[in-house]
TORPA-4810 file (N, C-alpha, C, O; in nm, 3 decimals):
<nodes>
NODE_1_-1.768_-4.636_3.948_-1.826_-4.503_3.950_-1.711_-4.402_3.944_-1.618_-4.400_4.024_X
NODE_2_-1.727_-4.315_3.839_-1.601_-4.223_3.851_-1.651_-4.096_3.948_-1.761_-4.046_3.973_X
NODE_3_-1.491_-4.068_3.996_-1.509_-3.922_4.061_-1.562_-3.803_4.017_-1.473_-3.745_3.955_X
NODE_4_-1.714_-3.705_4.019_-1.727_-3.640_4.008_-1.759_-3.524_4.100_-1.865_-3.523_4.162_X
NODE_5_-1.656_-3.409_4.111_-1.647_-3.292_4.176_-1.726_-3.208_4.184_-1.693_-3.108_4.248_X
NODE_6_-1.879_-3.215_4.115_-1.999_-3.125_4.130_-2.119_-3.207_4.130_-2.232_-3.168_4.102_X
NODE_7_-2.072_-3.362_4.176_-2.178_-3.414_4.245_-2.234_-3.376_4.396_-2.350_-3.403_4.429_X
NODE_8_-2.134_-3.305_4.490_-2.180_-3.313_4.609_-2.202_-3.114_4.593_-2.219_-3.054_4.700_X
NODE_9_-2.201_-3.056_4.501_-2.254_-2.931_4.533_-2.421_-2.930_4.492_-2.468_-2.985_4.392_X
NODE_10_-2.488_-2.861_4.583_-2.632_-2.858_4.594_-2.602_-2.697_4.587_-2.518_-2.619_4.633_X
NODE_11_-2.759_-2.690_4.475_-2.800_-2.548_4.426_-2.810_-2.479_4.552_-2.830_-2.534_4.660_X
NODE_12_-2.795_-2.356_4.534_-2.860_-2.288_4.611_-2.956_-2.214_4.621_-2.988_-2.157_4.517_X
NODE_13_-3.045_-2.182_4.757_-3.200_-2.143_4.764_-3.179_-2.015_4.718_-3.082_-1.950_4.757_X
NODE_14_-3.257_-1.973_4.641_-3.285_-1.825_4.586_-3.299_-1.719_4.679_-3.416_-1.681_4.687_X
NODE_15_-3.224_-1.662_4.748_-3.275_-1.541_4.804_-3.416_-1.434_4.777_-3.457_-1.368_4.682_X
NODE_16_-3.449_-1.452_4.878_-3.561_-1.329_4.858_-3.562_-1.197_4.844_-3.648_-1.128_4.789_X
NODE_17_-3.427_-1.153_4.916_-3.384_-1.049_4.867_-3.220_-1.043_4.850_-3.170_-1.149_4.888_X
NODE_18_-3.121_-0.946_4.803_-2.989_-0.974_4.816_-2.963_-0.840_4.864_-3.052_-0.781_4.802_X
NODE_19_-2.901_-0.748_4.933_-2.848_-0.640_5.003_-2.786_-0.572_4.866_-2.699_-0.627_4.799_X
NODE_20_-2.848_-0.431_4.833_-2.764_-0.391_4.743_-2.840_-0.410_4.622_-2.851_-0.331_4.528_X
NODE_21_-2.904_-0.554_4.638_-2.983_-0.564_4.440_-3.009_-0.398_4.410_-2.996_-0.297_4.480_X
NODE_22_-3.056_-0.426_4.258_-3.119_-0.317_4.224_-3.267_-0.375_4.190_-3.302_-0.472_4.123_X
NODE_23_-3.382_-0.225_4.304_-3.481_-0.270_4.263_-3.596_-0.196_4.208_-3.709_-0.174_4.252_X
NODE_24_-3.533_-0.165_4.097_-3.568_-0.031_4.003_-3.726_-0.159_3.898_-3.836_-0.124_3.855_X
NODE_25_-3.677_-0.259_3.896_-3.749_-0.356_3.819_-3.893_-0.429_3.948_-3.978_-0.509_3.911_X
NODE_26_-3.888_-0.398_4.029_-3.966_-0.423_4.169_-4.101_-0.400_4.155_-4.107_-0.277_4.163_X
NODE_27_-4.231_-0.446_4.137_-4.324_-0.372_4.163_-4.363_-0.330_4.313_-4.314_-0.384_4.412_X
NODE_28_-4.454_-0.230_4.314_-4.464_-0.195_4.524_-4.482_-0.282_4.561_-4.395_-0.313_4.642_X
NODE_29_-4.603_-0.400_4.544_-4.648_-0.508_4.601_-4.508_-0.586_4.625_-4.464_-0.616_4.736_X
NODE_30_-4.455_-0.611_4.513_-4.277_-0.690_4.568_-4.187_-0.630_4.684_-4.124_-0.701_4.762_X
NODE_31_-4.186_-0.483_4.687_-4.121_-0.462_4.746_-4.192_-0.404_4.919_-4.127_-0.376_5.020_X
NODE_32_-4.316_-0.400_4.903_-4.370_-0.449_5.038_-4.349_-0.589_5.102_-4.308_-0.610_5.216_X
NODE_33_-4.393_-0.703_4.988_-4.295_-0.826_5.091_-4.201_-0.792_5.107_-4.184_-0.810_5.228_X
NODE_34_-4.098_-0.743_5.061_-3.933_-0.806_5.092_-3.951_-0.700_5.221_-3.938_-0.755_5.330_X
NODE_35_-3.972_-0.589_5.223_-3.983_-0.547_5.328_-4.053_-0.563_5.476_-4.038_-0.494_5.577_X
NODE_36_-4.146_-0.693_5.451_-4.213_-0.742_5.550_-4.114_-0.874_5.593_-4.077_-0.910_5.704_X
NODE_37_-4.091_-0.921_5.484_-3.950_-1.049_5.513_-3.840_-0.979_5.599_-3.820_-1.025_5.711_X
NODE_38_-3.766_-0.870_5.555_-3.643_-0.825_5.641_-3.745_-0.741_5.786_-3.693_-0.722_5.896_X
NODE_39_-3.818_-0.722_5.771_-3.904_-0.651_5.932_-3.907_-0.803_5.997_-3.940_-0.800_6.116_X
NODE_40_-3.885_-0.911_5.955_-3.931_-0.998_6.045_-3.829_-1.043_6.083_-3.824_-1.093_6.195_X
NODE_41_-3.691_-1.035_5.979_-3.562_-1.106_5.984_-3.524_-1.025_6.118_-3.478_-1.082_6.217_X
NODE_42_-3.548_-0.878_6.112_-3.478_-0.791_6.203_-3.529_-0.861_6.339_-3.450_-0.925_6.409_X
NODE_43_-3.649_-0.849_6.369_-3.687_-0.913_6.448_-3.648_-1.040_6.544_-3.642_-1.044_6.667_X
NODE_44_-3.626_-1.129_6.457_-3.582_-1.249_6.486_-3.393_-1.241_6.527_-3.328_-1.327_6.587_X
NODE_45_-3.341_-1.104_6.467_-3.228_-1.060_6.475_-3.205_-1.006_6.621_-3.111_-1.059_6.680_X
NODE_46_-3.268_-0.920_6.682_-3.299_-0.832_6.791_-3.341_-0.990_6.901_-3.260_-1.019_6.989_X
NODE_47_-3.449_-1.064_6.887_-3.446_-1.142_7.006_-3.324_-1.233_6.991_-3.280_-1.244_7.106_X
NODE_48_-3.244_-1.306_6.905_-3.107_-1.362_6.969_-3.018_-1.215_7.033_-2.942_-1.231_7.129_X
NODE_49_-3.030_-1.128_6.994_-2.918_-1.054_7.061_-2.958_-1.036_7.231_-2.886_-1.002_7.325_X
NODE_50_-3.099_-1.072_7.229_-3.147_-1.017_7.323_-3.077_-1.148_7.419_-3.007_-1.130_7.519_X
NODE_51_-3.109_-1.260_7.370_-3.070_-1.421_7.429_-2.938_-1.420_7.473_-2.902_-1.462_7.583_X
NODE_52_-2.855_-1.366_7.379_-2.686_-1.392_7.376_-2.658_-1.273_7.516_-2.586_-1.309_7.609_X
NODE_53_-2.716_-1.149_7.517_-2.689_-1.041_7.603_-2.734_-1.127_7.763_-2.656_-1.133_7.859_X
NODE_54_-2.853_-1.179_7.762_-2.918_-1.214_7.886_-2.803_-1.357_7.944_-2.762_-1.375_8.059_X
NODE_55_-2.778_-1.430_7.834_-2.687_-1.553_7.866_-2.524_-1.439_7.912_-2.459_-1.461_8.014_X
NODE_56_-2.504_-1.378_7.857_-2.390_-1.308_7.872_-2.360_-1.268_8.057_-2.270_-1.296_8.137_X
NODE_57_-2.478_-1.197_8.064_-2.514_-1.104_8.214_-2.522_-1.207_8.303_-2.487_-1.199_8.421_X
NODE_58_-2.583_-1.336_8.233_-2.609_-1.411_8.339_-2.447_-1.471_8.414_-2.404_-1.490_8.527_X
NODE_59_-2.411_-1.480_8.308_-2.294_-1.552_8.323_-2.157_-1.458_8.382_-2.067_-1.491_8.459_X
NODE_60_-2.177_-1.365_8.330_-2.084_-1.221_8.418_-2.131_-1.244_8.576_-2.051_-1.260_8.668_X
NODE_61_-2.268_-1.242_8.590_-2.322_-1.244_8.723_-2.261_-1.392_8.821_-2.245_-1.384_8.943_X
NODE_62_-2.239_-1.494_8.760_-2.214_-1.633_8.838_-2.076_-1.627_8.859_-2.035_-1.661_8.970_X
NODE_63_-1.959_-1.572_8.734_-1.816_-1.542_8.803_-1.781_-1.453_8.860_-1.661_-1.436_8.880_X
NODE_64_-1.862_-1.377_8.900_-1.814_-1.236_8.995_-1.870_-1.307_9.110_-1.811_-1.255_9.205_X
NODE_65_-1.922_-1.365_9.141_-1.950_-1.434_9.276_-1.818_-1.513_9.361_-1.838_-1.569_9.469_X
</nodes>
C-alpha cells in the first residue's frame, strides 16, 4: 500500500453560517434560520460561561479557606 498524504484528511462539515459571509444572496427565510442557529449558539455560549464562572467562584471559595 503506498503512502498517501490526503488519505487521512476528512472533508469538512459545511458551516451554516461563516462570520463575515456576504449575505446579499440570502433569502429572509435563510436568514431567519441562521439567525435562530447563532440565538441558540449564543445561548449555549452564555451557559458554559456561566459553568466555567460558577466552577471558578467555587474554587476561589475552597482556597481562601
Amino acid at each position: 500500500m503506498a503512502f498517501d498524504p490526503f488519505l487521512e484528511e476528512k472533508p469538512r462539515p459545511k458551516l451554516a453560517h461563516e462570520l463575515g459571509q456576504d449575505l446579499s444572496l440570502l433569502s429572509v427565510s435563510e436568514l431567519d434560520e441562521r439567525i435562530e442557529i447563532l440565538e441558540r449558539e449564543i445561548e449555549r455560549l452564555k451557559e458554559a460561561r456561566g459553568r466555567k464562572e460558577a466552577s471558578r467562584t467555587a474554587a476561589s471559595a475552597f482556597f481562601k479557606s
